[in-house]
C-alpha positions in Angstrom: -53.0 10.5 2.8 -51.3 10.8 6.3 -52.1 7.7 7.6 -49.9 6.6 4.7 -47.2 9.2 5.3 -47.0 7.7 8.7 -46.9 3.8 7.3 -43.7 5.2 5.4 -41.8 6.7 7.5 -42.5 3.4 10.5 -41.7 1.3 7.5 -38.3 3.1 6.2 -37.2 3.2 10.1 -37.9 -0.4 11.1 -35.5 -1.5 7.9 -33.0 1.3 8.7 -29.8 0.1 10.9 -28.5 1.7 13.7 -25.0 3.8 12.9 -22.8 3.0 14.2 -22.8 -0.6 14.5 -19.8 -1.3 16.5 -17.0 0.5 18.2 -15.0 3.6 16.2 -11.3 3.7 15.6 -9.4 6.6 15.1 -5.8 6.3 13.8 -3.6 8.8 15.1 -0.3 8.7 12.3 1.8 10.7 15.2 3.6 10.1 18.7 1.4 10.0 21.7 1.1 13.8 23.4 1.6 15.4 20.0 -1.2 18.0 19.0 -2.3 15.7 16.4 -3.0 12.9 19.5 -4.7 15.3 21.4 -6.9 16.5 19.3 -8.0 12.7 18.2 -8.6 11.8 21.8 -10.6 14.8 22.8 -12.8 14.2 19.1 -12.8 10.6 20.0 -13.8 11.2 23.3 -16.8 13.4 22.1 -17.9 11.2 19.5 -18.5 8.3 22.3 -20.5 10.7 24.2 -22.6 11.6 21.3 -22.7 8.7 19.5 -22.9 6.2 22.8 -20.3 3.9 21.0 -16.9 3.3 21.6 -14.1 4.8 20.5 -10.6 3.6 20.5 -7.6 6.3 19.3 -4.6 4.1 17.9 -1.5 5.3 17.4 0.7 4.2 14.4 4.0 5.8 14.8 6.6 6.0 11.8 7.7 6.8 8.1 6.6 10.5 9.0 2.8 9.1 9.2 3.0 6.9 6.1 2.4 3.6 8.6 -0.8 5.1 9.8 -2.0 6.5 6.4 -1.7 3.4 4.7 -3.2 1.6 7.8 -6.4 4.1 7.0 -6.3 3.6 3.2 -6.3 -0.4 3.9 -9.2 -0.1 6.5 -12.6 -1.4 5.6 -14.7 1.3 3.9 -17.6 0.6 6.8 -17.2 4.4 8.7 -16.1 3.2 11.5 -12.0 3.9 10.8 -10.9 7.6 11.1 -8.6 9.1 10.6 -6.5 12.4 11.7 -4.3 14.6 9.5 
């Protein structure tokens, strides 16, 4: 019985994919310097560490943070776009 436990779980981690796959991107809907931006960059900045990926915080200025919001709602839904409100 735990020879086959073990089979499962090696079998169910060599079909799993790593996550995440590529680098992250964080939209930022305010001006750079804002408390919003800062708080993205110092997320996004612990999420590389952790995560040992990437991670780019974008900026999308205007319309009171409708740009960036609809930028987020239009992003693939992959995980790998963020967002902060």
């Amino acid at each position: 019985m735990a020879i086959a436990g073990v089979a499962l779980v090696n079998a169910v981690a060599a079909f799993a994919q790593a996550f995440p796959a590529g680098p992250i991107k964080i939209i930022v809907p305010f001006t750079p310097g804002s408390a919003t931006d800062i708080l993205g960059r110092v997320t996004g900045e612990h999420l590389a560490t952790v995560l040992g990926q990437p991670v780019i915080v974008e900026n999308r200025v205007g319309a009171g943070g409708t740009i960036g919001f609809a930028l987020l709602a239009k992003a693939p839904p992959d995980g790998l776009t963020l967002g902060v409100v």
